[in-house]
C-alpha positions in Angstrom: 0.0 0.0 0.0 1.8 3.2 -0.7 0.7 7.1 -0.3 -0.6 8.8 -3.5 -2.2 12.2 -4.5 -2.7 14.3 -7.5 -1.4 18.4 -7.4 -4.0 21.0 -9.0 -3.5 25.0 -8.7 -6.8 26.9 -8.9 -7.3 30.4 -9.9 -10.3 32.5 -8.5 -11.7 29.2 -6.7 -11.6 27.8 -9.9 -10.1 24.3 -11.3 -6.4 25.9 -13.3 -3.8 23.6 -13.9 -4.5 19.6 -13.4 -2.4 17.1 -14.4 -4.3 16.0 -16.8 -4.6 19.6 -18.3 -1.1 19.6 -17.8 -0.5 16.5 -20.1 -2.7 18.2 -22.8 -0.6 21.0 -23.2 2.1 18.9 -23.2 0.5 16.9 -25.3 -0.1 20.1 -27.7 3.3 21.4 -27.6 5.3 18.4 -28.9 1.6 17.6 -32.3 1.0 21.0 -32.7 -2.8 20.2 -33.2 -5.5 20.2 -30.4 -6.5 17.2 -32.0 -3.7 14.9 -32.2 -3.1 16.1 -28.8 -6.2 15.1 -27.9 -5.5 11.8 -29.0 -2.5 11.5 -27.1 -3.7 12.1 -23.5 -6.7 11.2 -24.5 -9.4 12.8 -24.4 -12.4 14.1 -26.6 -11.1 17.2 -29.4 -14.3 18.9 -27.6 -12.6 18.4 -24.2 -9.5 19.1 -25.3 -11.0 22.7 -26.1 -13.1 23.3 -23.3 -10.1 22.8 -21.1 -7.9 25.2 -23.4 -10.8 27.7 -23.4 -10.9 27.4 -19.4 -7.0 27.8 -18.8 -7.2 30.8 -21.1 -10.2 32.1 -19.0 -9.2 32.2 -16.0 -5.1 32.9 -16.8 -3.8 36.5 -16.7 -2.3 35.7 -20.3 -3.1 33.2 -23.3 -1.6 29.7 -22.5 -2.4 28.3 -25.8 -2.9 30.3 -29.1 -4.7 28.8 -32.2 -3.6 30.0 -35.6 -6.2 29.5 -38.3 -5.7 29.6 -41.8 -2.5 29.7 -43.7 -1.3 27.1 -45.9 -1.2 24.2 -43.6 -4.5 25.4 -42.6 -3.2 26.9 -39.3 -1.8 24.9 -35.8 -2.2 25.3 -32.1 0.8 26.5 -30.0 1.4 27.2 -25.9 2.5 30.7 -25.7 5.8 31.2 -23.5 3.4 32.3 -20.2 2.3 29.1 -21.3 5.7 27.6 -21.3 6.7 29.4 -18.2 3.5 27.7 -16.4 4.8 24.0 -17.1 8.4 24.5 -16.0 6.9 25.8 -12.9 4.4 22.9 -12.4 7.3 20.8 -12.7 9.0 22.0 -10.4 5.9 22.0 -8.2 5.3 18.6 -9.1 8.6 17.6 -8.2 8.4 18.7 -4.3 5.1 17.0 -4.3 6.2 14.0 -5.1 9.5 14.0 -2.6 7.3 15.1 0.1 4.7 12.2 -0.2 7.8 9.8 -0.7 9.2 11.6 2.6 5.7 10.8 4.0 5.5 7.3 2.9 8.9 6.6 4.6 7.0 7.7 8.0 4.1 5.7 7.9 3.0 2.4 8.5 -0.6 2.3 6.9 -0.9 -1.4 7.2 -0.6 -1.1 11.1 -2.2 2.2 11.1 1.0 4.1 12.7 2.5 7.2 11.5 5.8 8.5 13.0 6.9 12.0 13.6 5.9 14.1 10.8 6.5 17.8 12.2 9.8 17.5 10.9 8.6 17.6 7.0 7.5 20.9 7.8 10.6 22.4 9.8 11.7 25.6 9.2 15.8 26.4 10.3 17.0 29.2 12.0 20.1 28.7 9.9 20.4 32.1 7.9 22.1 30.2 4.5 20.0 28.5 2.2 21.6 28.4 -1.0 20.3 25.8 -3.9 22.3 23.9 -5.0 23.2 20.3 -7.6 25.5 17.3 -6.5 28.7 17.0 -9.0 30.5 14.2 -7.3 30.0 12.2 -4.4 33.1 10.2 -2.1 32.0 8.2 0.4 34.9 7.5 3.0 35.0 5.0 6.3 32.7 7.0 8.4 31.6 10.3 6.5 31.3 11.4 2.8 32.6 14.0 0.9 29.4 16.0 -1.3 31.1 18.5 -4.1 28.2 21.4 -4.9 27.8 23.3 -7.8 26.0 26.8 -6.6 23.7 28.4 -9.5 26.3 31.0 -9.6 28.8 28.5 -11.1 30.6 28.4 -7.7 31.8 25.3 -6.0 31.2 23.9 -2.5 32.2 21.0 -0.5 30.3 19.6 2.2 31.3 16.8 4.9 28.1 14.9 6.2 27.9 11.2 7.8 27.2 8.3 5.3 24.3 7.7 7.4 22.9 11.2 6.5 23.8 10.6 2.8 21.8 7.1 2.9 18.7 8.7 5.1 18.7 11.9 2.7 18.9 9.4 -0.3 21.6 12.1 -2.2 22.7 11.1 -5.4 24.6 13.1 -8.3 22.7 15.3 -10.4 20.2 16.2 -7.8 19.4 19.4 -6.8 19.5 19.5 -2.7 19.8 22.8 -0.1 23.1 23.8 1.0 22.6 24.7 4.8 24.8 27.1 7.0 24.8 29.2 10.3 26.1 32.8 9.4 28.1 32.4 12.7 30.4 30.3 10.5 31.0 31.7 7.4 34.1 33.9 8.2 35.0 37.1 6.3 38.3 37.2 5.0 40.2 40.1 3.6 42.4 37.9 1.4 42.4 33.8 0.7 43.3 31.4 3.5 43.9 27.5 2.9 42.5 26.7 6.2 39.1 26.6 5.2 38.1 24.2 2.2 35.4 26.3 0.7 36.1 30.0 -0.2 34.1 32.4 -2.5 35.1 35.3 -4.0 32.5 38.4 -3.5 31.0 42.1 -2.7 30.0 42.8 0.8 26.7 44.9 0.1 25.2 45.6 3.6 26.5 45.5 7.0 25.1 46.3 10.1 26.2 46.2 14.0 25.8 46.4 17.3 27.8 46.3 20.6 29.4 43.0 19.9 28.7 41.7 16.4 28.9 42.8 12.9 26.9 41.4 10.5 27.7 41.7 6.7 25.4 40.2 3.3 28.2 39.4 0.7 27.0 38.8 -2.8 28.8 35.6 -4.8 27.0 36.7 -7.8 23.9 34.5 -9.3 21.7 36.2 -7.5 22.9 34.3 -4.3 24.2 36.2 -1.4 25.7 34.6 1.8 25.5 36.4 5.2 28.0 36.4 7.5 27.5 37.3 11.5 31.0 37.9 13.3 31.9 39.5 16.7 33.9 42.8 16.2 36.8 41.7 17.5 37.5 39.4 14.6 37.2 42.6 12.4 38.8 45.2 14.9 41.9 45.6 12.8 40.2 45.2 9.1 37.4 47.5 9.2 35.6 45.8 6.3 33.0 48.2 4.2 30.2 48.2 2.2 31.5 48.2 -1.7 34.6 45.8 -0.7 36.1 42.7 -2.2 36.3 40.3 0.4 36.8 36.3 0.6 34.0 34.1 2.5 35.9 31.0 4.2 33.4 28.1 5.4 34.4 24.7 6.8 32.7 21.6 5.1 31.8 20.3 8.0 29.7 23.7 8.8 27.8 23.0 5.5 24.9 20.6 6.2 22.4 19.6 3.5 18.8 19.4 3.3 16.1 18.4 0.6 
């Protein structure tokens, strides 16, 4: 017996994207005719319409156009809001599906038990969040080494247990969440060897108080890493807003989540 459960988005109170509206437009993207795609999810060509007509109703822009006319008599497209729709679905989709598998590995329907699930919905205090994908993986005696590639091209190791790698089911290619306290990313004024992951980037905002400074450093790709550091550590430096510096983080201070 396993857990199951379709995803559908309404707009207004209204049925918007199901799945199976979602394979239709598929459908009509790769035939370029509403009735060969009809045929391929399948469903009637009238119901093939009335959906289209519904999406386009209720949608802030045309999903699907239909060119009439013409010399091949004319064709049915999805427009690019219409594109931009199904790559978020996806991605939708996607966390959908790991979060009834995450839910599935917690219950035990056949004796009617279900274990601690307050920890699917967990929120971190951690200030880092960065998205990442998984280029390599080494697994050694006891832990295992995760190599990151951050969407601004940057690269990040991370030392977890190879029990968390089995329990978090990581493999290469994924996409996962790089994890990480601002208390330990360090702000450097030049490059150290000591620390195994170091990005190069822009401090943009600081702020302080009696004991800490706190500075946002952009890495560029629209990612930005904050860094919280007593003053002491600074004293001598004097880092500014505008200013080159070098973020140094431990792998063992980056933890992984998905």
């Amino acid at each position: 017996m396993e857990l199951a459960s379709t995803l559908s988005l309404e707009m207004f109170g209204e049925p918007f994207l199901l799945e199976k509206r979602i394979r239709l437009l598929h459908a009509i993207r790769e035939h370029g005719s509403i009735s060969k795609a009809a045929k391929a999810v399948p469903m009637s060509y009238k119901s093939a319409w009335e959906a289209v007509d519904a999406m386009n109703a209720l949608s802030p822009e045309p999903i699907v156009y239909r060119e009439t006319g013409g010399r091949d008599g004319g064709g049915t497209t999805v427009t690019a809001y219409g594109e931009r729709l199904l790559e978020t679905y996806a991605l939708l989709k996607a966390e959908h599906d790991r979060f009834l598998a995450r839910l599935s590995e917690l219950t035990q329907i056949e004796k009617g038990t279900v274990g601690t699930i307050g920890r699917l919905g967990m929120q971190l205090s951690a200030r880092n969040q960065i998205q990442a994908t998984v280029e390599k993986i080494v697994p050694e005696a006891v832990n295992a080494k995760v190599y990151l590639r951050l969407k601004s091209d940057r690269s990040l190791l991370s030392i977890i247990t190879k029990e968390a790698l089995e329990d978090l089911h990581i493999a290469v290619n994924e996409t996962i969440v790089a994890i990480c306290k601002s208390s330990h990313v360090i702000v450097l004024k030049e490059r150290h060897d000591v620390y195994e992951n170091l990005l190069d980037g822009e401090v943009i905002q600081m702020e302080e108080d009696v004991h800490n400074v706190k500075m946002v450093v952009d890495i560029g790709g629209y990612e930005r890493i904050v860094s919280v550091m007593a003053k002491t550590m600074v004293s001598q430096w004097q880092p500014s807003v505008g200013e080159q510096v070098v973020l140094g983080i431990e792998a063992k201070h980056i933890m992984l989540g998905r």
